[in-house]
N, CA, C and O atoms as CSV, one atom per row, in Angstrom:
chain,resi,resn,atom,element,x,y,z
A,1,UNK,N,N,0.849,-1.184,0.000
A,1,UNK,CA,C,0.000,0.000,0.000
A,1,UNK,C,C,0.884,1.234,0.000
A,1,UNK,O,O,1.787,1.241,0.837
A,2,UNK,N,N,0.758,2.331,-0.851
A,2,UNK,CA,C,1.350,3.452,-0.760
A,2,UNK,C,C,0.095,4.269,-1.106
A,2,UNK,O,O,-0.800,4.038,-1.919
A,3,UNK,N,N,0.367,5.714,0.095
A,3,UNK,CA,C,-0.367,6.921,-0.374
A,3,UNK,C,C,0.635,7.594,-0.735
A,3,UNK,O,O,1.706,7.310,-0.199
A,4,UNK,N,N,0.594,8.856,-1.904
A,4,UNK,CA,C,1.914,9.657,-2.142
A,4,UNK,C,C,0.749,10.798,-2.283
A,4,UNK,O,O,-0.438,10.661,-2.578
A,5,UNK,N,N,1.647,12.196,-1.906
A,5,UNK,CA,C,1.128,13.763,-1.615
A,5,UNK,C,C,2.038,13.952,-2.549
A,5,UNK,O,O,3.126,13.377,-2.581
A,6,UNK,N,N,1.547,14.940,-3.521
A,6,UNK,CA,C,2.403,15.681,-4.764
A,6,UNK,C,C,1.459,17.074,-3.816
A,6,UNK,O,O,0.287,17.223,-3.467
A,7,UNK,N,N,2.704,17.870,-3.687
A,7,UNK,CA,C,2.637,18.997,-3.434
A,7,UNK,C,C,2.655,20.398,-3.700
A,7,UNK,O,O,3.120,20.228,-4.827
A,8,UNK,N,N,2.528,21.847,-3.612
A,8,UNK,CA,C,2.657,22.684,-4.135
A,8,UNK,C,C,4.533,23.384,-3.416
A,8,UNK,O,O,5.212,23.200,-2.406
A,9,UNK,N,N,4.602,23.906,-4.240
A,9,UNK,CA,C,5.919,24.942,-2.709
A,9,UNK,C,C,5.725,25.241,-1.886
A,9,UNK,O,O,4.842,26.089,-1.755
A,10,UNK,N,N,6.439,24.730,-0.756
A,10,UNK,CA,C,6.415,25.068,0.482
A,10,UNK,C,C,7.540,25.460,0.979
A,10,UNK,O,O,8.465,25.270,0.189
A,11,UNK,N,N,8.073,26.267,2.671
A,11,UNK,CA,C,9.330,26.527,2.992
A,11,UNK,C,C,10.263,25.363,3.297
A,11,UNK,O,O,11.485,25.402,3.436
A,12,UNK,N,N,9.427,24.304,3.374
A,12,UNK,CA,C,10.332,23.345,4.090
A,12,UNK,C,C,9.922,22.103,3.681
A,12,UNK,O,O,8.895,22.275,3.025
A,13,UNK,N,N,10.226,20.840,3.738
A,13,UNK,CA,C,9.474,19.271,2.900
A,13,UNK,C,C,7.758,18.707,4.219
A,13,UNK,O,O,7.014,17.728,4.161
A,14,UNK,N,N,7.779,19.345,4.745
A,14,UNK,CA,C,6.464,19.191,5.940
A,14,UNK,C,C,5.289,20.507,5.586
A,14,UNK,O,O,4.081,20.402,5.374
A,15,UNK,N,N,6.184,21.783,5.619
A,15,UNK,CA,C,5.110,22.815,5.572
A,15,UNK,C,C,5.151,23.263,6.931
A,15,UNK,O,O,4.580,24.233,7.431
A,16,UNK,N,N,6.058,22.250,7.560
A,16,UNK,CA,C,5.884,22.902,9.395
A,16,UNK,C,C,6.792,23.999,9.858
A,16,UNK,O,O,7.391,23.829,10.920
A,17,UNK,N,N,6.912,24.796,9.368
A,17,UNK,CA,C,7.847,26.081,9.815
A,17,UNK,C,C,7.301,27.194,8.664
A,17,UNK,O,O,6.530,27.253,7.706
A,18,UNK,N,N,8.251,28.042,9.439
A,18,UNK,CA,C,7.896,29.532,9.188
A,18,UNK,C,C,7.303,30.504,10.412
A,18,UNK,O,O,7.545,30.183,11.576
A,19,UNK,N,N,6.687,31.445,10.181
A,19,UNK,CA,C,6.394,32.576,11.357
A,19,UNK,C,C,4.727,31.922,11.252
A,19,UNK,O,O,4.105,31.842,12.311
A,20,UNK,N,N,4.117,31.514,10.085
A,20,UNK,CA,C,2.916,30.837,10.585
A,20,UNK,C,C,2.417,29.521,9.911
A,20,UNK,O,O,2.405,29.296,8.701
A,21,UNK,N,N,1.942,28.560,11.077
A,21,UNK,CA,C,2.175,27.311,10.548
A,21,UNK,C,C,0.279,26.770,9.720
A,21,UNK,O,O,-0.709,26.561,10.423
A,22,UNK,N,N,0.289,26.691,8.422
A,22,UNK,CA,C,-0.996,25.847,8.492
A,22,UNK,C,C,-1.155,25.063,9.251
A,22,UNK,O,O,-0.303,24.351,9.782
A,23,UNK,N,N,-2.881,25.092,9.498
A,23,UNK,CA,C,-3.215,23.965,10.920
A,23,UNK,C,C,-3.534,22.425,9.411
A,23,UNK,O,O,-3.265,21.249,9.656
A,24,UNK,N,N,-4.048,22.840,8.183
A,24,UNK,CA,C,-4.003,22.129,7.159
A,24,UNK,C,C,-2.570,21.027,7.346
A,24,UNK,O,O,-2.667,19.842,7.665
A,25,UNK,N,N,-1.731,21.500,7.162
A,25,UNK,CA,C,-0.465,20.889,7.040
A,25,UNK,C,C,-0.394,19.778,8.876
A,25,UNK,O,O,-0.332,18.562,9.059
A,26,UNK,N,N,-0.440,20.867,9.791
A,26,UNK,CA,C,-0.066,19.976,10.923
A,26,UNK,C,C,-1.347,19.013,11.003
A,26,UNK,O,O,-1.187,18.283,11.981
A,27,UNK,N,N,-2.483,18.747,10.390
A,27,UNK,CA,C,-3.386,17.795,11.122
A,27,UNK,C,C,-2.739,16.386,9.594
A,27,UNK,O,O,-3.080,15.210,9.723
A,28,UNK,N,N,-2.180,16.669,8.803
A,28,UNK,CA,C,-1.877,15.957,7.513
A,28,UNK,C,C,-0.542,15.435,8.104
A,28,UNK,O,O,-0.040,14.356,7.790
A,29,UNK,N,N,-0.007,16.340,9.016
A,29,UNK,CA,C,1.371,15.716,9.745
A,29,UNK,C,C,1.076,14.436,10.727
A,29,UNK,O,O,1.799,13.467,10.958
A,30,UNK,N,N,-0.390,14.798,11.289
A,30,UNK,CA,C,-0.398,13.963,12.477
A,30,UNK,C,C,-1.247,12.727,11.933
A,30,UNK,O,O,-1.435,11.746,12.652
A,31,UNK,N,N,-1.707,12.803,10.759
A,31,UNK,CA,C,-2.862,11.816,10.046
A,31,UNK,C,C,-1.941,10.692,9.107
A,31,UNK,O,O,-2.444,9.673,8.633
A,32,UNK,N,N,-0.251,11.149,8.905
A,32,UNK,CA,C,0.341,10.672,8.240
A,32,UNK,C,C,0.979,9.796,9.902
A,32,UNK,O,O,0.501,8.664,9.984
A,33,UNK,N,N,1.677,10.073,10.804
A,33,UNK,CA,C,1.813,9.012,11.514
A,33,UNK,C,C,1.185,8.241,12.490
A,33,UNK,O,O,1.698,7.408,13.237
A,34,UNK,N,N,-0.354,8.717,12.387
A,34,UNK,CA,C,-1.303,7.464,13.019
A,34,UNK,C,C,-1.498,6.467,12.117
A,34,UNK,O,O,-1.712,5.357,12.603
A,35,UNK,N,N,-1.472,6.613,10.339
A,35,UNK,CA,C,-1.169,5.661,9.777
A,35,UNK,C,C,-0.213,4.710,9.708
A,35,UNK,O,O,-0.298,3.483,9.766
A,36,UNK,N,N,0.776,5.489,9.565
A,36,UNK,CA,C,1.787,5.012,9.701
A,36,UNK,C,C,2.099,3.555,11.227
A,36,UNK,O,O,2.420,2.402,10.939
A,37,UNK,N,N,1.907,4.018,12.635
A,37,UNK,CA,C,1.455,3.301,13.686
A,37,UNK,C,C,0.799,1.943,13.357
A,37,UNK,O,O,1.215,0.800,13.543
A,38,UNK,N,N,-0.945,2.640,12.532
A,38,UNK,CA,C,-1.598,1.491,12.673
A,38,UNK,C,C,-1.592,0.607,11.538
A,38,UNK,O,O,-2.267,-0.422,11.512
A,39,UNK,N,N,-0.806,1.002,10.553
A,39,UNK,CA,C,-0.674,0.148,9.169
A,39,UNK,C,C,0.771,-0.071,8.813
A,39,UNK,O,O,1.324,0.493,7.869
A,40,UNK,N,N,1.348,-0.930,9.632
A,40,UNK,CA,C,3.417,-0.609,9.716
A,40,UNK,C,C,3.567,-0.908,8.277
A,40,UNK,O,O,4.356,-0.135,7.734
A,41,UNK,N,N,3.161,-1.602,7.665
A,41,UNK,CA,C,3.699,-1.529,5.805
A,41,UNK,C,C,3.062,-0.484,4.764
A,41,UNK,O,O,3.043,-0.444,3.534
A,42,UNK,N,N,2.607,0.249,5.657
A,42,UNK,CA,C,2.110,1.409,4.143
A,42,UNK,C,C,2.848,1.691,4.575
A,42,UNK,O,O,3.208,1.498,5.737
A,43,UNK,N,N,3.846,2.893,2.796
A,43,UNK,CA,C,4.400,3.348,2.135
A,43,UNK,C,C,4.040,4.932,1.829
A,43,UNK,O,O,3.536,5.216,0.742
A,44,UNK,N,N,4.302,5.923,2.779
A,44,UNK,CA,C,3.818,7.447,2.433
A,44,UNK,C,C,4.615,8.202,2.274
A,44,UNK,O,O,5.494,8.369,3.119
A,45,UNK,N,N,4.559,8.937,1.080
A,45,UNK,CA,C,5.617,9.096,0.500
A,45,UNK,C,C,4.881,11.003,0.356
A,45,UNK,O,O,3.689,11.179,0.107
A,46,UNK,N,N,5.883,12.208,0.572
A,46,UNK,CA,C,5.277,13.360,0.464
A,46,UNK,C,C,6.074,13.909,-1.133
A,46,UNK,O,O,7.177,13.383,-1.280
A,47,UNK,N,N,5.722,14.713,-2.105
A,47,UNK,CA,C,6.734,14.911,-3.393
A,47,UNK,C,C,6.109,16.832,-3.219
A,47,UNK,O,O,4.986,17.266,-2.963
A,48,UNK,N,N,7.240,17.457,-3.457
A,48,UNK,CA,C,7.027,18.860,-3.550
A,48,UNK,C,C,7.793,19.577,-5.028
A,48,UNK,O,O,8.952,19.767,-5.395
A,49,UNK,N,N,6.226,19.866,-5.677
A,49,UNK,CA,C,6.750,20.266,-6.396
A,49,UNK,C,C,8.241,20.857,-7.199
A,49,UNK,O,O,8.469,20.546,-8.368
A,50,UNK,N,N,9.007,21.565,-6.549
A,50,UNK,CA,C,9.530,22.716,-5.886
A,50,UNK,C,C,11.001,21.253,-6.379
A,50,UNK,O,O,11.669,21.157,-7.409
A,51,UNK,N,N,10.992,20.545,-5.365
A,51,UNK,CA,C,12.011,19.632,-5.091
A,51,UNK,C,C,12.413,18.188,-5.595
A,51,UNK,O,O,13.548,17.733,-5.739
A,52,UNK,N,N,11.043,17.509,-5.854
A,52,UNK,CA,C,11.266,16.606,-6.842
A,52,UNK,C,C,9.883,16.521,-8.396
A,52,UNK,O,O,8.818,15.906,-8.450
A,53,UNK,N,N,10.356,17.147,-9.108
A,53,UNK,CA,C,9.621,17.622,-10.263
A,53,UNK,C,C,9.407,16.126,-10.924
A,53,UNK,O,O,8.300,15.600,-11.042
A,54,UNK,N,N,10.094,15.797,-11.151
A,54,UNK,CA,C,10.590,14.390,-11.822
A,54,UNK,C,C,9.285,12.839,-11.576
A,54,UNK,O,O,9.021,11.848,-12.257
A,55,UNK,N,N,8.680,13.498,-9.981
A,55,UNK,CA,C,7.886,12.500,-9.475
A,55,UNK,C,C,6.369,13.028,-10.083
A,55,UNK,O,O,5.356,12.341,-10.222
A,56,UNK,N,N,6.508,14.101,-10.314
A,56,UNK,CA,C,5.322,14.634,-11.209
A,56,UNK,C,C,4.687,14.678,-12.397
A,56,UNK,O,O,3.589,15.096,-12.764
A,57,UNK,N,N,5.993,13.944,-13.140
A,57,UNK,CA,C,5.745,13.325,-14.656
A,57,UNK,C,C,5.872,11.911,-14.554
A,57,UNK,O,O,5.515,11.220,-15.508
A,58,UNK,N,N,6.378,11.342,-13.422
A,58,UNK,CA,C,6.170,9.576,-13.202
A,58,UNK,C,C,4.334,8.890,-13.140
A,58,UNK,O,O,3.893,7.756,-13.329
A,59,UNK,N,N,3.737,10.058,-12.827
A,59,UNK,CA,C,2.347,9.508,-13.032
A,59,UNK,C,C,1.483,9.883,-13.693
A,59,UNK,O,O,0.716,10.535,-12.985
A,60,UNK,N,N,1.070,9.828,-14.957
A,60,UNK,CA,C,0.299,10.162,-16.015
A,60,UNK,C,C,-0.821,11.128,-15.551
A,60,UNK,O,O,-1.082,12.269,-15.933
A,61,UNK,N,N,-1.543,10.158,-14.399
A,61,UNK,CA,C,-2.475,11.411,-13.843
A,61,UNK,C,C,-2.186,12.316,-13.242
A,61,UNK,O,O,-2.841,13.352,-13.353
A,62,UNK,N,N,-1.542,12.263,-12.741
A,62,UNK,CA,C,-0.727,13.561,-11.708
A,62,UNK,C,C,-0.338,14.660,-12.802
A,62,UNK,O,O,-0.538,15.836,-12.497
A,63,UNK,N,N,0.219,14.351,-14.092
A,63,UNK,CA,C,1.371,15.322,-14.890
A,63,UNK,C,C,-0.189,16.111,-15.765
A,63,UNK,O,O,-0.553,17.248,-16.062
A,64,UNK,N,N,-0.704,14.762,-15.897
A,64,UNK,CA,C,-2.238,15.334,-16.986
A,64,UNK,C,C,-2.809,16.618,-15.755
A,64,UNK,O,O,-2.578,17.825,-15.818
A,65,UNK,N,N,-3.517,15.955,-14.799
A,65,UNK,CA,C,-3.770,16.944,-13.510
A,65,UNK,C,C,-3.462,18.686,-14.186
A,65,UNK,O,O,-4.053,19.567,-14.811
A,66,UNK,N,N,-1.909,18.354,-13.447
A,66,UNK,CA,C,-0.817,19.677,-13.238
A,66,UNK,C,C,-1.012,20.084,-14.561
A,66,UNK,O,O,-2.056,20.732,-14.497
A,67,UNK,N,N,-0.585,20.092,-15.865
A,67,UNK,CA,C,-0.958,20.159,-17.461
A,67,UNK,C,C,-2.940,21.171,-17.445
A,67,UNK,O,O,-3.379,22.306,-17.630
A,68,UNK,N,N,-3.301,20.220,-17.207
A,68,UNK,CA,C,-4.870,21.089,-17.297
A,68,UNK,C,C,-4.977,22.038,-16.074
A,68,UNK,O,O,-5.410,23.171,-16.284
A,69,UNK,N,N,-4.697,21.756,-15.082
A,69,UNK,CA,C,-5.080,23.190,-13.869
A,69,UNK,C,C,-4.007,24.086,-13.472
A,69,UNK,O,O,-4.142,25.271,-13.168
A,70,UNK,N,N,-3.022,23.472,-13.500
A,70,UNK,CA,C,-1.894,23.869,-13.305
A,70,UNK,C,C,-1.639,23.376,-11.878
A,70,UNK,O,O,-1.643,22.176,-11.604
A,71,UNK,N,N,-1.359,24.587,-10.749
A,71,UNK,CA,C,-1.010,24.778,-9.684
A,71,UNK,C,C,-2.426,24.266,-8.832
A,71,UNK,O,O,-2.344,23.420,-7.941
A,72,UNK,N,N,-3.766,24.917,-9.243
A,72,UNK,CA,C,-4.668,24.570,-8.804
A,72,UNK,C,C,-5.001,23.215,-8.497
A,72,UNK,O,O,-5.920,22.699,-7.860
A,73,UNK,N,N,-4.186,22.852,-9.008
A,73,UNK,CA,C,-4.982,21.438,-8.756
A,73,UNK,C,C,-4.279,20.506,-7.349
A,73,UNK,O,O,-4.684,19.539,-6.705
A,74,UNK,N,N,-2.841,21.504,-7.280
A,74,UNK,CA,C,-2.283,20.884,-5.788
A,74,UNK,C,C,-3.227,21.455,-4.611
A,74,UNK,O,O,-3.922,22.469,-4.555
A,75,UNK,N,N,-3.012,20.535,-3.799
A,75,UNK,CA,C,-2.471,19.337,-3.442
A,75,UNK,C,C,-2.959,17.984,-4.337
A,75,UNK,O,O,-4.154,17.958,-4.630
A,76,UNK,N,N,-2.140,16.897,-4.773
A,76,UNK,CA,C,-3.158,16.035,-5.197
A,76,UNK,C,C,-2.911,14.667,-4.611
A,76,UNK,O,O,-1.962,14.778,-3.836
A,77,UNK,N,N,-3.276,13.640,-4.638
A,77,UNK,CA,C,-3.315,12.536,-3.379
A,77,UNK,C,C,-3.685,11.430,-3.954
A,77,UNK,O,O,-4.871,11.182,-4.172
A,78,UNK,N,N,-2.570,10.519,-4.314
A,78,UNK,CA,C,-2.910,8.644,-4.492
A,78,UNK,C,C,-2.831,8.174,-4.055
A,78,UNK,O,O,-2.021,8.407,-3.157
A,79,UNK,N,N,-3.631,6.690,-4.054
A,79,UNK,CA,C,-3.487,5.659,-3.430
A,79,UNK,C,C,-3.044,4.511,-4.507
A,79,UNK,O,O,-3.407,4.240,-5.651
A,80,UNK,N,N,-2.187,4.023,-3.691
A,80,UNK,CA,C,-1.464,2.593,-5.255
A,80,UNK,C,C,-1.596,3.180,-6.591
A,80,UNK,O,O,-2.068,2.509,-7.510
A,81,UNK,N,N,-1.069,4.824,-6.818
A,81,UNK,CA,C,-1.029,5.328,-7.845
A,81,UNK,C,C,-2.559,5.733,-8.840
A,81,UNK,O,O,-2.631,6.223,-9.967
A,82,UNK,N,N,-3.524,5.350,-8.006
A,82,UNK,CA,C,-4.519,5.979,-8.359
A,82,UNK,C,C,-5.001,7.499,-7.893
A,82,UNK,O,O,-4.448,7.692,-6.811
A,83,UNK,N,N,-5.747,8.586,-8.227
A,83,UNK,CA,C,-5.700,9.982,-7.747
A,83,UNK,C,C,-7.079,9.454,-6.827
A,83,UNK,O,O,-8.120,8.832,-7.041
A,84,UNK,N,N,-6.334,10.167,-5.582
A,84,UNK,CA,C,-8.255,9.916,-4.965
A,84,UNK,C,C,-8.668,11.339,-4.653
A,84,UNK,O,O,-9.810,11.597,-4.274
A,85,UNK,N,N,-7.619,12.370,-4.833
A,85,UNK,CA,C,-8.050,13.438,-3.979
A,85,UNK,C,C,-7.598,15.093,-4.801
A,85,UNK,O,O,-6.561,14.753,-5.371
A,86,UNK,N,N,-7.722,16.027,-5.017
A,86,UNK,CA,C,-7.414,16.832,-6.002
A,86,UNK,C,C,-7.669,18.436,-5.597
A,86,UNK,O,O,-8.658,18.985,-6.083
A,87,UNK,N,N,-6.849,19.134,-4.776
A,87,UNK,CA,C,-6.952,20.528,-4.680
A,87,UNK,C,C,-6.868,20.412,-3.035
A,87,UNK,O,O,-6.729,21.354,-2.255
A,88,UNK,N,N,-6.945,19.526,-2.831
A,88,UNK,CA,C,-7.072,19.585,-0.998
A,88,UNK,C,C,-6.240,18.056,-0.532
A,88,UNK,O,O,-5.536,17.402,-1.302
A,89,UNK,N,N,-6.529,17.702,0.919
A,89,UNK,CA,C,-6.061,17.082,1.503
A,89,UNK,C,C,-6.561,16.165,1.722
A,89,UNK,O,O,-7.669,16.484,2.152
A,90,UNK,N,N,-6.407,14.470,1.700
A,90,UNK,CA,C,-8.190,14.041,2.383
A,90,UNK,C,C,-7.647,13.955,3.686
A,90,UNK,O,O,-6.465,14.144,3.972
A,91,UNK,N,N,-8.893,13.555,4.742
A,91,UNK,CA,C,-9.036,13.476,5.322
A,91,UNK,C,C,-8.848,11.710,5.883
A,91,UNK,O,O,-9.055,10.682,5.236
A,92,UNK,N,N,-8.316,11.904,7.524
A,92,UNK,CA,C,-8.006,10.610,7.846
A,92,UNK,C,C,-9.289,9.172,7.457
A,92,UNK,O,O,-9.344,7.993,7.109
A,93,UNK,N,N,-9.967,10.109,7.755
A,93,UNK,CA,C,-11.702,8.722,7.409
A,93,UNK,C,C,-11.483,8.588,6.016
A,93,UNK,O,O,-11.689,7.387,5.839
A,94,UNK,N,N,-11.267,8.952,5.203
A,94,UNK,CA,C,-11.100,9.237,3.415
A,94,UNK,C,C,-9.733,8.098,3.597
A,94,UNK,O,O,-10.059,6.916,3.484
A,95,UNK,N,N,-8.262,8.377,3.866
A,95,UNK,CA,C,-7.544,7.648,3.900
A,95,UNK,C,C,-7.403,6.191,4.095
A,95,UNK,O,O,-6.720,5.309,3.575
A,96,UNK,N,N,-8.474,6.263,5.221
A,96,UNK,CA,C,-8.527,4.702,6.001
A,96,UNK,C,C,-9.597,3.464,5.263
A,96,UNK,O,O,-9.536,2.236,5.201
A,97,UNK,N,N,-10.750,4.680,4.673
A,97,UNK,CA,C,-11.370,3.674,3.622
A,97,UNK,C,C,-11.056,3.470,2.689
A,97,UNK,O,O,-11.731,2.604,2.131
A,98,UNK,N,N,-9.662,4.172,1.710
A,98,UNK,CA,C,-9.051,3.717,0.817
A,98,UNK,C,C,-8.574,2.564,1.244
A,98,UNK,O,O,-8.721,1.574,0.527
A,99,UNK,N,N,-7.928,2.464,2.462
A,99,UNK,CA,C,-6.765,1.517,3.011
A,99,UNK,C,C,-7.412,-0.193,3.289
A,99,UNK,O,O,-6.809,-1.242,3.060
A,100,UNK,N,N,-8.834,-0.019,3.854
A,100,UNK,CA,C,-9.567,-0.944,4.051
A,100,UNK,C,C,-10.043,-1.488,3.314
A,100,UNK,O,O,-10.253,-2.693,3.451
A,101,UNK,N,N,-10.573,-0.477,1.717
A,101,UNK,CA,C,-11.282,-1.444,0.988
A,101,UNK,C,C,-9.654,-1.990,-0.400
A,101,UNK,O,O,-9.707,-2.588,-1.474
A,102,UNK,N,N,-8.628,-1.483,0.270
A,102,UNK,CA,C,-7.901,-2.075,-0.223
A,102,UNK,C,C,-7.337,-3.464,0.124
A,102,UNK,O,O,-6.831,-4.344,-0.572
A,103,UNK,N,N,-7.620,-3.350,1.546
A,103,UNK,CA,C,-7.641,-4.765,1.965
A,103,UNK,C,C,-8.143,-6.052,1.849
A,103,UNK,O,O,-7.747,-7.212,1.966
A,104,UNK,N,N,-9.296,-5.356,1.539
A,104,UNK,CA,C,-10.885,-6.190,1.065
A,104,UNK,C,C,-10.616,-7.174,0.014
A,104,UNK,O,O,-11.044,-8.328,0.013
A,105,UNK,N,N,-9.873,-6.634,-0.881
A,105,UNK,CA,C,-9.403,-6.523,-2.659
A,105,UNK,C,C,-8.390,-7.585,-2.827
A,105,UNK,O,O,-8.340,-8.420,-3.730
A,106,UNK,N,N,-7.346,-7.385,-1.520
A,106,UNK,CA,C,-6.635,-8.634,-1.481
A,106,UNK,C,C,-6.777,-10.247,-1.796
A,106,UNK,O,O,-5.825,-11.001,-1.594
């Protein structure tokens, strides 16, 4: 299982610094290691624009995405390389039913 975050620019590879911190970013900080905890083999992987460009043309949908909206369309969010999520963040309940009915599938 991998989720991967293709990102917009940020100051730092988290988003957690600067003089003011999105609460966006820190609840995506804390939603990435309760997964992490309760699922020890997923694979979460964060890509920022900015820093690795390269991971942004590795996925057809992601590059098509970025290509038609541009910037707008970050944040964008897969699961096993599928897009589940597009301009925002999901949310941990959003994450976990990807994760479950991926289990299902097994």
């Amino acid at each position: 299982m991998k989720i991967e975050f293709y990102e917009p620019p940020m100051c730092c590879p988290t988003g957690l610094c600067g003089p003011t911190v999105d609460e966006k970013l820190v609840k995506l900080n804390e939603n990435i290691e309760f997964l992490k905890k309760k699922y020890p083999g997923i694979e979460i992987q964060r890509y920022m624009i900015t820093q690795q460009p390269l991971k942004f043309k590795e996925n057809q949908s992601v590059y098509k995405l970025i290509q038609d909206k541009g910037k707008e369309a970050l944040p964008i969010t897969t699961f096993n390389g599928e897009v589940i999520k597009v301009g925002q963040y999901p949310s941990l309940e959003e994450m976990e039913k990807k994760i479950e009915e991926s289990g299902r599938q097994v």
